[in-house]
C-alpha positions as protocol buffer text, in pm:
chain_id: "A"
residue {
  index: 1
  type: UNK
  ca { x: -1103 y: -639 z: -3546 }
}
residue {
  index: 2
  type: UNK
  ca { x: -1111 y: -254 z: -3511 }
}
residue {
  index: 3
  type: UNK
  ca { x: -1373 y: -336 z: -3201 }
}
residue {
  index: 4
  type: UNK
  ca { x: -1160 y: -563 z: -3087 }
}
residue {
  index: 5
  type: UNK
  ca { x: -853 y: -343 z: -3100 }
}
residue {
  index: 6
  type: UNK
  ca { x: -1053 y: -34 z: -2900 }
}
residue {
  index: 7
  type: UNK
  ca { x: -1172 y: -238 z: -2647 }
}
residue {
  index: 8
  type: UNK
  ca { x: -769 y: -373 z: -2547 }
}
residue {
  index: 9
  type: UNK
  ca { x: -651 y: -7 z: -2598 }
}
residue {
  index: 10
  type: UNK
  ca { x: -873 y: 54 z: -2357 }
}
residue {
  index: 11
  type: UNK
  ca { x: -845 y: -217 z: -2119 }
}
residue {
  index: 12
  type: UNK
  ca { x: -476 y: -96 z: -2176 }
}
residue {
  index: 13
  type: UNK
  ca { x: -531 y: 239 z: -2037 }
}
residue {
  index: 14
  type: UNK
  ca { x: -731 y: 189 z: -1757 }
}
residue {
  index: 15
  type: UNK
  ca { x: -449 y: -90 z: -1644 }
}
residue {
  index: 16
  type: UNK
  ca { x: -232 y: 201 z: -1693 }
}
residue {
  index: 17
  type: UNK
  ca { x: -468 y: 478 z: -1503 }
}
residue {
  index: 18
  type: UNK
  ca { x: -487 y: 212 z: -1200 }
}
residue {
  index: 19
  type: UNK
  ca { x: -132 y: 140 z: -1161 }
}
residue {
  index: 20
  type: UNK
  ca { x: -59 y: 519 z: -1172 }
}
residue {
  index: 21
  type: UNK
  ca { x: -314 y: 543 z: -914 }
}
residue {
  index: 22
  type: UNK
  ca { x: -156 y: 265 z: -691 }
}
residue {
  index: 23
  type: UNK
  ca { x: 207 y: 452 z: -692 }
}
residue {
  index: 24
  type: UNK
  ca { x: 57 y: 778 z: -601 }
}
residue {
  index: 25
  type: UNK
  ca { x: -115 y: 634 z: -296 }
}
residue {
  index: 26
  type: UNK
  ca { x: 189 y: 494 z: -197 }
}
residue {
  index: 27
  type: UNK
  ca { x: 379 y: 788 z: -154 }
}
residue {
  index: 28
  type: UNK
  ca { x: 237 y: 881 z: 174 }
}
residue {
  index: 29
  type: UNK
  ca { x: 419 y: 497 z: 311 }
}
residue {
  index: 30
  type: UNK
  ca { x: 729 y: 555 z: 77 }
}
residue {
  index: 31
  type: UNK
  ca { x: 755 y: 907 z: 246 }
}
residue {
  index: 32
  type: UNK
  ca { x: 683 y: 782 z: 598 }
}
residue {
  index: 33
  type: UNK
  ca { x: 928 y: 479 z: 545 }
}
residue {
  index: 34
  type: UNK
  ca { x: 1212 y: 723 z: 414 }
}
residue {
  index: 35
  type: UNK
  ca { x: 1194 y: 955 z: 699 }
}
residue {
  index: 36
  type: UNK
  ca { x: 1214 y: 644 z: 965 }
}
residue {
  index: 37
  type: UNK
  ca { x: 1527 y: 529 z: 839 }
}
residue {
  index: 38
  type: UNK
  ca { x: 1689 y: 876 z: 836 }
}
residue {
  index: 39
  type: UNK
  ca { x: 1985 y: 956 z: 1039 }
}
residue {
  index: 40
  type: UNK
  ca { x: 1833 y: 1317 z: 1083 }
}
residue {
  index: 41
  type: UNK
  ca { x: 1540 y: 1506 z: 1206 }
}
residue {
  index: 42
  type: UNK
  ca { x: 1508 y: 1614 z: 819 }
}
residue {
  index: 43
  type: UNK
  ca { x: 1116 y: 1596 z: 757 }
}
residue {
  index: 44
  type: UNK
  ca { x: 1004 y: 1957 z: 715 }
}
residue {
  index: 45
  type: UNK
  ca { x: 1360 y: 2067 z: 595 }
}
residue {
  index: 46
  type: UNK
  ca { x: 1341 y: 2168 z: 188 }
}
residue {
  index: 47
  type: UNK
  ca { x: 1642 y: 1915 z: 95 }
}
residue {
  index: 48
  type: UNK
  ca { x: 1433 y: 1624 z: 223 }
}
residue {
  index: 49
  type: UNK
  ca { x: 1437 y: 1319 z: -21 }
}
residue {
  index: 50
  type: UNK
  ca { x: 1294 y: 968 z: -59 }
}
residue {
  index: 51
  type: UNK
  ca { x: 1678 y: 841 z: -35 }
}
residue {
  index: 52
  type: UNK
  ca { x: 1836 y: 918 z: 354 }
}
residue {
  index: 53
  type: UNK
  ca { x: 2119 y: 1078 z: 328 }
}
residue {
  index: 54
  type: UNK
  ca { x: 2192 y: 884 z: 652 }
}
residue {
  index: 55
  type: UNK
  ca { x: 2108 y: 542 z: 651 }
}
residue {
  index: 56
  type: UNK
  ca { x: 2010 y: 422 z: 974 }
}
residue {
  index: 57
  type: UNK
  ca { x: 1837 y: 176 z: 1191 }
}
residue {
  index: 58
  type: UNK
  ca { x: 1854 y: 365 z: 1525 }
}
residue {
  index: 59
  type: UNK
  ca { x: 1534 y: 447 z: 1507 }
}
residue {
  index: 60
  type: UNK
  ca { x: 1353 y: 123 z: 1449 }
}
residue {
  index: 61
  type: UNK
  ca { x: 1560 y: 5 z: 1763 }
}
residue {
  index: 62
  type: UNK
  ca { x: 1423 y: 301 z: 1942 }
}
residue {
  index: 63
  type: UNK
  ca { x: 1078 y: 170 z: 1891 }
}
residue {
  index: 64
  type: UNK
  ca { x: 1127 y: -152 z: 2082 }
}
residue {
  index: 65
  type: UNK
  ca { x: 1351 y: 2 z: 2368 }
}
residue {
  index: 66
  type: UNK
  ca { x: 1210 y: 339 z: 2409 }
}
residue {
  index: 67
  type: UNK
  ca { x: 937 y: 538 z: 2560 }
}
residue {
  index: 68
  type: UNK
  ca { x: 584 y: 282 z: 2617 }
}
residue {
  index: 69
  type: UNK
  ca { x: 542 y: 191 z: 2246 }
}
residue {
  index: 70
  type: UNK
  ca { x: 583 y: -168 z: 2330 }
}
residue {
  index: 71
  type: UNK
  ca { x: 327 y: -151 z: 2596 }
}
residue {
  index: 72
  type: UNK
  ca { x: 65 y: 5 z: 2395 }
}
residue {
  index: 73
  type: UNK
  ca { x: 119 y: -281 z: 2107 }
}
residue {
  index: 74
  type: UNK
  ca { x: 23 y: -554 z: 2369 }
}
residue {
  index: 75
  type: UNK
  ca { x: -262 y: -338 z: 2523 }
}
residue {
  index: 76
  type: UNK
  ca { x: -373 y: -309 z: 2152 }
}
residue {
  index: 77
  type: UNK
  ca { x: -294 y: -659 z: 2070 }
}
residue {
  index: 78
  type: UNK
  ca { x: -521 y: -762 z: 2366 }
}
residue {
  index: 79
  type: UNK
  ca { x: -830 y: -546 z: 2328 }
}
residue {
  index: 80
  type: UNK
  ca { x: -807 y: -651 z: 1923 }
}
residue {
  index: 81
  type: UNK
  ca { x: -806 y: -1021 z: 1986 }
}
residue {
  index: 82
  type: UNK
  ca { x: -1051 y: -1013 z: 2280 }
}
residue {
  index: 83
  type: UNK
  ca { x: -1304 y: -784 z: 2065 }
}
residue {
  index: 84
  type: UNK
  ca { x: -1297 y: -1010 z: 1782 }
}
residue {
  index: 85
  type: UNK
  ca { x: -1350 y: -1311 z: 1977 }
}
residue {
  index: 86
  type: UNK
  ca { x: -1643 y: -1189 z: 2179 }
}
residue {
  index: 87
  type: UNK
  ca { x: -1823 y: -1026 z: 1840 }
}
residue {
  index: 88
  type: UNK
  ca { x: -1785 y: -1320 z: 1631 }
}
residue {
  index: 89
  type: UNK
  ca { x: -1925 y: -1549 z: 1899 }
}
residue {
  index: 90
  type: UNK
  ca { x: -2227 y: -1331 z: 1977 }
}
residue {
  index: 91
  type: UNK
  ca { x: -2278 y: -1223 z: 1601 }
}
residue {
  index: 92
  type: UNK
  ca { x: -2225 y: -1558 z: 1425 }
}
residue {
  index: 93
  type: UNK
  ca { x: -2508 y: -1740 z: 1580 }
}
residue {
  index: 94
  type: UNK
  ca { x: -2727 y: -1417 z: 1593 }
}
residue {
  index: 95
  type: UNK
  ca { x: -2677 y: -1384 z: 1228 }
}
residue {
  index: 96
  type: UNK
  ca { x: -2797 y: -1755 z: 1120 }
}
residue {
  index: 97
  type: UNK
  ca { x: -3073 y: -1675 z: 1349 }
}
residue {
  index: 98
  type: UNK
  ca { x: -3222 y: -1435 z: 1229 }
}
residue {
  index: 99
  type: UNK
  ca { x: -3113 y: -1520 z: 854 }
}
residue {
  index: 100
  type: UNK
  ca { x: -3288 y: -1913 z: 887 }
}
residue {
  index: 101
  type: UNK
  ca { x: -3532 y: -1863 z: 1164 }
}
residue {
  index: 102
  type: UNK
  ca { x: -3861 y: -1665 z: 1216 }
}
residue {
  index: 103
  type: UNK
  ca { x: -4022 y: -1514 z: 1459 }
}
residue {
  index: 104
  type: UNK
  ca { x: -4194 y: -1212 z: 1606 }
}
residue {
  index: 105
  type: UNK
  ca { x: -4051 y: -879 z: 1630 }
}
residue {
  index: 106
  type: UNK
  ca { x: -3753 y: -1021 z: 1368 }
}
residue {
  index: 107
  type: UNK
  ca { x: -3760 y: -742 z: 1153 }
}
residue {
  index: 108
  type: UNK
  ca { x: -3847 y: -439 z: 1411 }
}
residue {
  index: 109
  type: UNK
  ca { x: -3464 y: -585 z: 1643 }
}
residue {
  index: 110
  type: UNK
  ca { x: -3276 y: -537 z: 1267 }
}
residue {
  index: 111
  type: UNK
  ca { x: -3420 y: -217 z: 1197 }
}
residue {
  index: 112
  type: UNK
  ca { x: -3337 y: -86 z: 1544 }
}
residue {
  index: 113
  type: UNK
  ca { x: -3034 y: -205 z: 1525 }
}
residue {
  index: 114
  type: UNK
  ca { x: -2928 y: -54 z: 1230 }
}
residue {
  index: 115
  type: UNK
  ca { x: -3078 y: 269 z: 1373 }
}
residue {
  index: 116
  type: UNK
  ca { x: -2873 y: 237 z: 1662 }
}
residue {
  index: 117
  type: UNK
  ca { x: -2535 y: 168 z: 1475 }
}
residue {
  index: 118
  type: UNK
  ca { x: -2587 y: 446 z: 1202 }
}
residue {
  index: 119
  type: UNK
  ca { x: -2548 y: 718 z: 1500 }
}
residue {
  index: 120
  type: UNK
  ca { x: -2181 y: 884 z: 1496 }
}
residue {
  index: 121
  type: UNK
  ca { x: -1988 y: 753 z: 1801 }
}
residue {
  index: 122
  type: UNK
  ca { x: -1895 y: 1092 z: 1926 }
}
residue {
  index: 123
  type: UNK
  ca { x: -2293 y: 1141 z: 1993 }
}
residue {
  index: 124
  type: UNK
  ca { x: -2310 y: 837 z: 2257 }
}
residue {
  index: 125
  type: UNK
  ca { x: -1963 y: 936 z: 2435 }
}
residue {
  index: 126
  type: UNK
  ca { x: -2119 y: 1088 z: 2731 }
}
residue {
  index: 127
  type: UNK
  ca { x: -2396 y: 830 z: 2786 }
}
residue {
  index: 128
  type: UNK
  ca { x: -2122 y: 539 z: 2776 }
}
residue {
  index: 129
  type: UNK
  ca { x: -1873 y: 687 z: 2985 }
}
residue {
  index: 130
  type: UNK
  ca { x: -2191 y: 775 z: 3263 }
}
residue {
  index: 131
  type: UNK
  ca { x: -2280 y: 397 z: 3196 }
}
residue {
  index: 132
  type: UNK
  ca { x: -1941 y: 264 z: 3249 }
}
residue {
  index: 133
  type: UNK
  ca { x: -1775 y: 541 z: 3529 }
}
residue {
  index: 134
  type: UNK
  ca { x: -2004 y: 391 z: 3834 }
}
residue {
  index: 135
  type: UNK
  ca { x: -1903 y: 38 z: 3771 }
}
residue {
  index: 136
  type: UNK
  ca { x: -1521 y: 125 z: 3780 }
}
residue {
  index: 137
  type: UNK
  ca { x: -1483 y: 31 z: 3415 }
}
residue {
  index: 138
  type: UNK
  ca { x: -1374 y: 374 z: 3295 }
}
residue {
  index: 139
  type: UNK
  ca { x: -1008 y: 336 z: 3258 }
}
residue {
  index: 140
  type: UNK
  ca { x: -1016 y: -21 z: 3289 }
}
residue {
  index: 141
  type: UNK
  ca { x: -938 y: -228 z: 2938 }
}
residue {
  index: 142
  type: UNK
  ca { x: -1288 y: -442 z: 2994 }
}
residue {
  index: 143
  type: UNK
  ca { x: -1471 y: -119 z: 2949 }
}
residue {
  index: 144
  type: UNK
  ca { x: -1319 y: -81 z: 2598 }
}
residue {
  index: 145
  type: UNK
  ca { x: -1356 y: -449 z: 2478 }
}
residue {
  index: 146
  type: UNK
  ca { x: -1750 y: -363 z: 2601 }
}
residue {
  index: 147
  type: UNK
  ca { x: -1780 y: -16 z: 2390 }
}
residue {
  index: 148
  type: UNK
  ca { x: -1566 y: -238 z: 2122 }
}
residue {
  index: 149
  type: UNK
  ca { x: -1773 y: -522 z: 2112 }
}
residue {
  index: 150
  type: UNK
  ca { x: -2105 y: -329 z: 2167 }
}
residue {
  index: 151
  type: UNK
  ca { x: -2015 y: -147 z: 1822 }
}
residue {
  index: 152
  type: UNK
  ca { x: -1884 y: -412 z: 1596 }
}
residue {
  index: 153
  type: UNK
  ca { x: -2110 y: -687 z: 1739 }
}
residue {
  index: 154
  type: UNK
  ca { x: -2364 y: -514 z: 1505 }
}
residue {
  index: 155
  type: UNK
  ca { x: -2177 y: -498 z: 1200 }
}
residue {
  index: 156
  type: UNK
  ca { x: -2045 y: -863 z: 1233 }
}
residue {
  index: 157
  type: UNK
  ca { x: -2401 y: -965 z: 1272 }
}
residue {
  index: 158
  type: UNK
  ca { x: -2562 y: -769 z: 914 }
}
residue {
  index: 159
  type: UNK
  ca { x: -2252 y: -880 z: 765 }
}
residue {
  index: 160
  type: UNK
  ca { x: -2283 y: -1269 z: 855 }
}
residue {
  index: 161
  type: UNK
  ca { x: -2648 y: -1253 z: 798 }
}
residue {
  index: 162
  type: UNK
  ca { x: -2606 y: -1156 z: 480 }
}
residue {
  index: 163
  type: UNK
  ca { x: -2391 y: -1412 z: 382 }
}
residue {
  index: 164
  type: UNK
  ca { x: -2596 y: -1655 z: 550 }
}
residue {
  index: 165
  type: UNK
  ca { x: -2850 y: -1565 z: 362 }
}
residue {
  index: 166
  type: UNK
  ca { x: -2689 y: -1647 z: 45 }
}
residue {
  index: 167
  type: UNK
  ca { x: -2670 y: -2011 z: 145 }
}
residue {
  index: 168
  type: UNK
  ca { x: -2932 y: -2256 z: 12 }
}
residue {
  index: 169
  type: UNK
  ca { x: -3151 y: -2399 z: 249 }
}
residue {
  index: 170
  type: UNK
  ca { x: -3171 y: -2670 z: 42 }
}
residue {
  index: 171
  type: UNK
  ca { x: -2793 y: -2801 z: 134 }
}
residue {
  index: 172
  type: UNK
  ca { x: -2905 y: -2820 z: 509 }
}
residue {
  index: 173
  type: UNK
  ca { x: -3213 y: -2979 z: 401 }
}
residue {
  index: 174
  type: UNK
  ca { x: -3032 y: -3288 z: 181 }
}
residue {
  index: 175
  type: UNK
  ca { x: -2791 y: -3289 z: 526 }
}
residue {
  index: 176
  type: UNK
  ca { x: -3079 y: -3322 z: 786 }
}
residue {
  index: 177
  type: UNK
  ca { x: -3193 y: -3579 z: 498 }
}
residue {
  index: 178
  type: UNK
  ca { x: -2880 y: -3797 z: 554 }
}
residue {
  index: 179
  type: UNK
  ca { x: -2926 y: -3826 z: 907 }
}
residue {
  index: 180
  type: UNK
  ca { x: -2736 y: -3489 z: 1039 }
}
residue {
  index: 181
  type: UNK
  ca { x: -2803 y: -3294 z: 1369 }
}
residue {
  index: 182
  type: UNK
  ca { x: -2900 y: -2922 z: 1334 }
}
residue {
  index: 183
  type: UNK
  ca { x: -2591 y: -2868 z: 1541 }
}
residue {
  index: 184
  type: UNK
  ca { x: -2377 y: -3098 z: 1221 }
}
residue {
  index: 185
  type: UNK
  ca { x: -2526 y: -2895 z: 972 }
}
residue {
  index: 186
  type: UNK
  ca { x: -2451 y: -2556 z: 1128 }
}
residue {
  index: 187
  type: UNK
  ca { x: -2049 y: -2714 z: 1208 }
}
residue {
  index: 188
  type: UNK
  ca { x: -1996 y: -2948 z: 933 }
}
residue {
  index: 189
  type: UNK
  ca { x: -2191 y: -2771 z: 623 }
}
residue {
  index: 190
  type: UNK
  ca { x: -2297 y: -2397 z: 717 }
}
residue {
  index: 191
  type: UNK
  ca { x: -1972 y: -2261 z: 892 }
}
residue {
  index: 192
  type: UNK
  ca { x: -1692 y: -2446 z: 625 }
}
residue {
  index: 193
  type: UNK
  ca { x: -1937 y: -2243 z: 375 }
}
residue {
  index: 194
  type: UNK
  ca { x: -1923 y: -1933 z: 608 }
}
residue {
  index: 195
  type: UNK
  ca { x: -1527 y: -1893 z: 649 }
}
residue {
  index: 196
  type: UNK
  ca { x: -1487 y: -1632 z: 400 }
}
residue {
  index: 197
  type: UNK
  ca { x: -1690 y: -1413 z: 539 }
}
residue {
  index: 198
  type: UNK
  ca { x: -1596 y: -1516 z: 901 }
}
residue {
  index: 199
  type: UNK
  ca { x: -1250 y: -1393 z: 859 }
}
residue {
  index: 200
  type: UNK
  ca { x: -1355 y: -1106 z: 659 }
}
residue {
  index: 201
  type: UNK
  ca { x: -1592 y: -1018 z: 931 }
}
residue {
  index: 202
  type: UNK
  ca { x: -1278 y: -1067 z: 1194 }
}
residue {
  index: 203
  type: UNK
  ca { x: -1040 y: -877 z: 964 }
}
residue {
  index: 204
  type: UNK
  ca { x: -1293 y: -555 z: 961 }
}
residue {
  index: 205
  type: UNK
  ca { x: -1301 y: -627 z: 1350 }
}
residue {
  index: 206
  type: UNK
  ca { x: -969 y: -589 z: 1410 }
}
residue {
  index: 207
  type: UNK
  ca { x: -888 y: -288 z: 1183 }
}
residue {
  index: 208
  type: UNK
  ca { x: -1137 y: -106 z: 1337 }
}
residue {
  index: 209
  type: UNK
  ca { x: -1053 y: -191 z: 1724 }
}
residue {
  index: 210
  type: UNK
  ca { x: -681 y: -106 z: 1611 }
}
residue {
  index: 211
  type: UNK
  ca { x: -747 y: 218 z: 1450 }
}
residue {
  index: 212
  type: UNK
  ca { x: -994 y: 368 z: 1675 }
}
residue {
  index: 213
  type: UNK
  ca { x: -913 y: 662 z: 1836 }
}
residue {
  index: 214
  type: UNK
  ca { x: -1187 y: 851 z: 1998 }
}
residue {
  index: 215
  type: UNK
  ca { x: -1306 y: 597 z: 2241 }
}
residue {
  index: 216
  type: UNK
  ca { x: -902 y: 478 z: 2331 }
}
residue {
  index: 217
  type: UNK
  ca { x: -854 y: 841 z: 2442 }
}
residue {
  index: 218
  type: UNK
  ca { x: -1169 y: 929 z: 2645 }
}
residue {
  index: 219
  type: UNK
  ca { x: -1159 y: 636 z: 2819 }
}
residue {
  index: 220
  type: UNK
  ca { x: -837 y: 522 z: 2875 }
}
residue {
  index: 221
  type: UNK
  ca { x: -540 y: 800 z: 3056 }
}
residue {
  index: 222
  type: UNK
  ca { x: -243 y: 721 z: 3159 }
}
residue {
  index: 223
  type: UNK
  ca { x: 47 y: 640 z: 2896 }
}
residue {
  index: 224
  type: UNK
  ca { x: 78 y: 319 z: 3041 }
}
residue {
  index: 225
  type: UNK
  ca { x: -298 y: 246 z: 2952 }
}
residue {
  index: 226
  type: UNK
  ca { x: -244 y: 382 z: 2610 }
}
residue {
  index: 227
  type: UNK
  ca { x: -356 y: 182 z: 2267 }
}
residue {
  index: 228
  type: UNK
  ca { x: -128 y: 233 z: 1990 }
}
residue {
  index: 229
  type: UNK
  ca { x: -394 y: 508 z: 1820 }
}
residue {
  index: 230
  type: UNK
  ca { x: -378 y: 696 z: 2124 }
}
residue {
  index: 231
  type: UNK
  ca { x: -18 y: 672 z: 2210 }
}
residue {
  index: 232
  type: UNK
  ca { x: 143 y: 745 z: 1887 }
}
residue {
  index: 233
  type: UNK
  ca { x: -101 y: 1008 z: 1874 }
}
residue {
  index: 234
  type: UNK
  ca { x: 44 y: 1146 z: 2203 }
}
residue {
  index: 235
  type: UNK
  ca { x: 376 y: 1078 z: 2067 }
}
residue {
  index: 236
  type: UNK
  ca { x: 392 y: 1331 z: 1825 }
}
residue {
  index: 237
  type: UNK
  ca { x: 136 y: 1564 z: 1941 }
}
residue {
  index: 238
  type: UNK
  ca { x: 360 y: 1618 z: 2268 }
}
residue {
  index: 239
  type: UNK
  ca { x: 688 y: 1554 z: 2102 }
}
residue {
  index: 240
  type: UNK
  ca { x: 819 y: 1320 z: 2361 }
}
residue {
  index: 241
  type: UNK
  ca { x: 1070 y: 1167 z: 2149 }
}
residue {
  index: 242
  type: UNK
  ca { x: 1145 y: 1507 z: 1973 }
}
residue {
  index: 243
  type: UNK
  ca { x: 1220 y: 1276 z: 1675 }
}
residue {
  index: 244
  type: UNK
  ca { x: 982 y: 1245 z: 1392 }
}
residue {
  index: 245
  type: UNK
  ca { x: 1145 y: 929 z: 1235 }
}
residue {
  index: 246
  type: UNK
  ca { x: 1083 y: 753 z: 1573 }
}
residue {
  index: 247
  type: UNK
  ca { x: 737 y: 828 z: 1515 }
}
residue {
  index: 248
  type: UNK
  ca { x: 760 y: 724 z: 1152 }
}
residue {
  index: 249
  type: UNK
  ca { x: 931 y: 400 z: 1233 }
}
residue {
  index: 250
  type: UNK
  ca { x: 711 y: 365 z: 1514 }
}
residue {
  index: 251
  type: UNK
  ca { x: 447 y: 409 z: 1255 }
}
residue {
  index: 252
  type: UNK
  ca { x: 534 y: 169 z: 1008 }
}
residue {
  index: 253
  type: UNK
  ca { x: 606 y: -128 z: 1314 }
}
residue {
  index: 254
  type: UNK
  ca { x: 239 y: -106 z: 1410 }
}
residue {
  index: 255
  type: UNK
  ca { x: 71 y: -128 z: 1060 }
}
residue {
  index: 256
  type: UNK
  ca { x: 317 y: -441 z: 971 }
}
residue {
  index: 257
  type: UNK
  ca { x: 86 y: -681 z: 1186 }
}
residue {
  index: 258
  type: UNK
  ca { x: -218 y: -582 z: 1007 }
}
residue {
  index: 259
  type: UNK
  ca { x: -80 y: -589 z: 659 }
}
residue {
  index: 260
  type: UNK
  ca { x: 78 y: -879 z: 748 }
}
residue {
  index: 261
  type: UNK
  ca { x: -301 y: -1066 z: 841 }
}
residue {
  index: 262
  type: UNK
  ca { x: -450 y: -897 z: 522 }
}
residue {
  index: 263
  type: UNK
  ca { x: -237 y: -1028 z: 274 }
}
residue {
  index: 264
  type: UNK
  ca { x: -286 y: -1380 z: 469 }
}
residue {
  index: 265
  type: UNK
  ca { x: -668 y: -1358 z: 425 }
}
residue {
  index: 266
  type: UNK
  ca { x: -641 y: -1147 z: 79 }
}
residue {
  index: 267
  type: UNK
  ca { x: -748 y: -1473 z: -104 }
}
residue {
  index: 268
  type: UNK
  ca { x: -1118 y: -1493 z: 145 }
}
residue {
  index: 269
  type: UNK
  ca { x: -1156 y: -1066 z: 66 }
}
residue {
  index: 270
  type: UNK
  ca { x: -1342 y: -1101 z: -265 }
}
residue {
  index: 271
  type: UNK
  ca { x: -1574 y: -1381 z: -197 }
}
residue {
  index: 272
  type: UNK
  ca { x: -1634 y: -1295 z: 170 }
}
residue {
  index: 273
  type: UNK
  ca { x: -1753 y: -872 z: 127 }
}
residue {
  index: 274
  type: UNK
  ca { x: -1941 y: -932 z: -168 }
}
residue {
  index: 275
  type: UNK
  ca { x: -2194 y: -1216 z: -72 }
}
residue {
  index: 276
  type: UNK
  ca { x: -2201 y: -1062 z: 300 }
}
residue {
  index: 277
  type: UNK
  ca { x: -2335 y: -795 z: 127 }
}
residue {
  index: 278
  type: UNK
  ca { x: -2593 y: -943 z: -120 }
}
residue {
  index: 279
  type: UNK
  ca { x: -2871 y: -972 z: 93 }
}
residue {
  index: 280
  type: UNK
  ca { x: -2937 y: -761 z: 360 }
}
């Protein structure tokens, strides 16, 4: 009984530590969402508070009829959707072959590309932007969904391959038994066991393509041309709307979609990182 009673006291307190933990990491968005639905430009002033003093929605309409915010939200929706599609198609089948096939030179193509995806981004800037300028494709959105797709292509592929891997052969086996084509086991057996770490895989995709910064700005100018990392960025590092809860509201608009598409796909989160990372 006494073991019993330490081990829920203490199952009590960590519950306790963790949900303390949750509030304080979400007073960065309660502070952010306060200050976008102030009246005034109150956010370094010492009476500031959680509460507005002056409710208003002024600034949330000034997201979607101001300035280029807009714009950059489709340029970001765009280069997100068209990065995910192209990395899952190339990854996905690269990933079951090399997780159910082999052949020579298997293991030297991971290794290298590991290598070649553990180097900091900044460090290849100037060799993909002399790659990319005498084709046109510097400034020019099919550059980026290149750079994109050439960087998360490689994640999307260790992270399918290792939940491939955790897949008995042994199911495709009793399907080929029954009569099935390589291609029904891969459609009918392989990918309905795959979709948790599919949309996983996606998810990471598209947090990273609309988050990224460093590429958006070196190779995209022009506020027209802007992603909503870069633009936002601009938006407050030039003051153009003088405001800061514009940029707050502005702020809290863009990150809806994605929370939105997380909480959608929460259920697949669990299942989907941990066996894509089993194997490796």
């Amino acid at each position: 009984m006494k073991k019993r009673t330490r081990e829920r006291l203490g199952l009590a307190v960590l519950n306790i530590f963790f949900i303390i933990l949750c509030f304080v990491t979400l007073i960065p968005i309660l502070y952010a969402l306060s200050v976008s639905f102030s009246g005034t430009n109150s956010l370094l002033s010492s009476d500031f508070s959680f509460i507005p003093k002056s409710f208003t929605l002024a600034n949330y309409a000034e997201v979607f009829t101001g300035e280029d915010i807009m714009t950059w939200f489709g340029n970001s929706i765009l280069l997100a959707a068209a990065t995910v599609f192209i990395s899952l198609a190339v990854s996905v089948p690269a990933a079951y072959c090399f997780s159910r096939r082999s052949f020579p030179g298997r293991r030297l193509v991971l290794r290298w590309l590991v290598l070649l995806n553990s180097f900091p981004a900044i460090l290849s800037m100037f060799a993909v932007y002399r790659l990319l300028q005498p084709v046109g494709l510097v400034n020019h959105r099919l550059g980026l969904i290149i750079v994109y797709t050439g960087t998360m292509a490689v994640f999307s592929l260790w992270n399918m391959k290792g939940y491939f891997d955790t897949i008995p052969l042994d199911i495709e086996e009793a399907a080929r038994m029954d009569g099935a084509t390589d291609l029904q086991v891969v459609t009918r057996i392989v990918m309905p066991l795959a979709k948790p770490s599919v949309i996983v895989t996606a998810l990471m995709v598209l947090i990273y393509v609309w988050n990224e910064y460093i590429y958006a700005t070196t190779f995209m100018t022009g506020e027209a041309n802007y992603t909503l990392a870069a633009g936002l960025y601009a938006l407050q590092a030039t003051e153009m709307s003088g405001s800061w809860p514009v940029f707050a509201a502005a702020s809290i608009v863009v990150s809806l979609p994605v929370l939105i598409i997380f909480f959608l796909c929460q259920k697949h989160m669990t299942s989907g990182l941990t066996a894509g990372g089993v194997k490796g």
